[in-house]
C-alpha positions as CSV (number, residue, x, y, z in Angstrom):
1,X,-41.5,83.9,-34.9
2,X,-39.5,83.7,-31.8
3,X,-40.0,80.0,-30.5
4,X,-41.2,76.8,-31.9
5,X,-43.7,75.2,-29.5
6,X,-44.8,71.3,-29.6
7,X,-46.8,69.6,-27.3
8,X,-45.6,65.9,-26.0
9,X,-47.5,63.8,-22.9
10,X,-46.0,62.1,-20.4
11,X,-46.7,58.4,-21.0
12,X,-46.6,55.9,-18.6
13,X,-42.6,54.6,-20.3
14,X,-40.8,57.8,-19.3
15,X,-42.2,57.6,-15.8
16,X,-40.5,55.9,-12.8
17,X,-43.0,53.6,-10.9
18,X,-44.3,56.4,-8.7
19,X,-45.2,57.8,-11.9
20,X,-43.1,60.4,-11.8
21,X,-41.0,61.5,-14.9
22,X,-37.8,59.3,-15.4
23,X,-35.3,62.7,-16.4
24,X,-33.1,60.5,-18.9
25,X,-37.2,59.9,-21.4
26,X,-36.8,63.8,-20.4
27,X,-33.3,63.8,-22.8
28,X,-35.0,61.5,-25.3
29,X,-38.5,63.6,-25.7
30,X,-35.6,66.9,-25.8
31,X,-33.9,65.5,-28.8
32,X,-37.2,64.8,-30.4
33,X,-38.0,68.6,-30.0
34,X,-34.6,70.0,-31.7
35,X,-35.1,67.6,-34.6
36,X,-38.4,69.1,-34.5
37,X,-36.6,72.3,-35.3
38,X,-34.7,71.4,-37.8
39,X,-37.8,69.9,-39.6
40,X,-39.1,73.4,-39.3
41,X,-36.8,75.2,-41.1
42,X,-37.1,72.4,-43.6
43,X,-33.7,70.6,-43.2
44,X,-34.6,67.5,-41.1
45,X,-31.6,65.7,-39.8
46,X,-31.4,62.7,-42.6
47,X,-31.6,65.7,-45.6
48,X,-29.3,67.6,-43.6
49,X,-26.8,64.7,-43.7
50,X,-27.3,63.1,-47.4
51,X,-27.2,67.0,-49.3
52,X,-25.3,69.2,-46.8
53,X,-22.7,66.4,-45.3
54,X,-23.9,68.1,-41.4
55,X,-24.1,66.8,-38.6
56,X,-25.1,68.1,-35.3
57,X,-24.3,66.7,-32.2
58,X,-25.2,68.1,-29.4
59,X,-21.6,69.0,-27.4
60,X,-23.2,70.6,-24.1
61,X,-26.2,70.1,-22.1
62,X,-27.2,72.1,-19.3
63,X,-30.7,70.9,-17.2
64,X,-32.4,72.5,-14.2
65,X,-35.4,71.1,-12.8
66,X,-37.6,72.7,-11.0
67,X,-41.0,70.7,-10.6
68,X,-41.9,67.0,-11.4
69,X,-43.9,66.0,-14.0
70,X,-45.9,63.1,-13.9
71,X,-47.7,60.3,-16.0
72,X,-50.6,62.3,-18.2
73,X,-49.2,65.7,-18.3
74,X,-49.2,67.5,-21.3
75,X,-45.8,69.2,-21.9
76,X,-45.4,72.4,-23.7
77,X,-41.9,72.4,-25.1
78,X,-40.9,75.9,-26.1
79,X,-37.6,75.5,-28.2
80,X,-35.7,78.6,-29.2
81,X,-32.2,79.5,-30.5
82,X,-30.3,81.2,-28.2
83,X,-27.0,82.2,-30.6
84,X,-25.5,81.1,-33.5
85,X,-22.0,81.3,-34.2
86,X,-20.0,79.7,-36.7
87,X,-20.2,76.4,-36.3
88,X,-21.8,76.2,-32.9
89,X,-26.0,76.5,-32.0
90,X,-27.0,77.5,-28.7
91,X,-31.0,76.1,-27.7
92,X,-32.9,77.0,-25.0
93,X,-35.7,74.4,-24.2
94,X,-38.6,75.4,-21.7
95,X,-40.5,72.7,-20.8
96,X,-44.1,73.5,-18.9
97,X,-47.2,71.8,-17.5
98,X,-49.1,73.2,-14.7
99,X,-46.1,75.4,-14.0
100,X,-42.7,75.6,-15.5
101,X,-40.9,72.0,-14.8
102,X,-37.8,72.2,-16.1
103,X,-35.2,74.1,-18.3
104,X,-32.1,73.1,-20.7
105,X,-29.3,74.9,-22.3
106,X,-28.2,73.0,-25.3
107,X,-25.3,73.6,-27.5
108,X,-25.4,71.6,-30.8
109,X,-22.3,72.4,-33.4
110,X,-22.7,72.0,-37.2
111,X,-19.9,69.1,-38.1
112,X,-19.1,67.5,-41.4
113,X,-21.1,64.0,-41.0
114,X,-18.0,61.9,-42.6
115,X,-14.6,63.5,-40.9
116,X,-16.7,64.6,-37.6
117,X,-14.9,68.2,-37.7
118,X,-16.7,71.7,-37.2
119,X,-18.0,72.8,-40.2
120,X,-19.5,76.4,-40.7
121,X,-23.5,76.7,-40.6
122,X,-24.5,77.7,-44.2
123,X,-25.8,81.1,-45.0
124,X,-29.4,79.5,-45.7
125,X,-29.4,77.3,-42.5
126,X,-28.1,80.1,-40.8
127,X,-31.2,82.5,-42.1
128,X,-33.9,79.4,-41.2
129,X,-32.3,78.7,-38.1
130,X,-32.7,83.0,-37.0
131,X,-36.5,83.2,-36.9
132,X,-36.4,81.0,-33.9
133,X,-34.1,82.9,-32.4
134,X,-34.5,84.7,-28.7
135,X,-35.8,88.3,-28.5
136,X,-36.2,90.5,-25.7
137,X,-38.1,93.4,-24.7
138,X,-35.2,96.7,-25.1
């Protein structure tokens, strides 16, 4: 596995009146999509928090648009890890409809939910969290 992939349309509330995609729904469907990924690896956010005491905000977010998307369209999000260092998780997030629309670099970092400080990433999140991770062709 190298990506997770999830589908989300473009409803009519994350579109300007033109019907053209409103970018900040684009941030709100994003963070939908890396909860998304840690549901896969089977630590969704709340179980995350209540048995591991982590946290994971999100401390950079880079976006580059390259097409609109508009009311209707089906978007294939394709979600992958980047790098994972101690405490830190680097995402990519390719989002497509009829053509590539837009791309995001997202670095989250593992923190302990009750003092807000950098915490390492487990050995077993770390593990869960790899099979999404980036390869290329050598």
């Amino acid at each position: 596995m190298s990506a997770l992939e999830v589908t989300r349309r473009l409803r009519f509330g994350h579109c300007d009146p033109s019907g053209i995609a409103y970018f900040p729904a684009y941030v709100d469907m994003l963070v939908g999509v890396t909860e998304d990924l840690f549901e896969a690896i089977g630590w969704p956010w709340p179980k995350l928090m209540k048995e591991r005491n982590i946290s994971t905000p999100t401390v950079t977010l880079n976006v580059s648009f390259a097409h609109p998307g508009f009311e209707g369209d089906d978007l294939t999000w394709r979600c992958a890890v980047a790098a994972i260092g101690n405490s830190s998780l680097d995402l990519t997030h390719e989002i497509v409809a009829r053509q590539p629309l837009w791309r995001a670099e997202q670095r989250l970092v593992a923190t302990a939910a009750d003092t807000h400080r950098p915490v390492p990433w487990p050995d077993d999140i770390r593990a869960a969290l790899a099979q999404y991770r980036e390869t290329t062709d050598a």
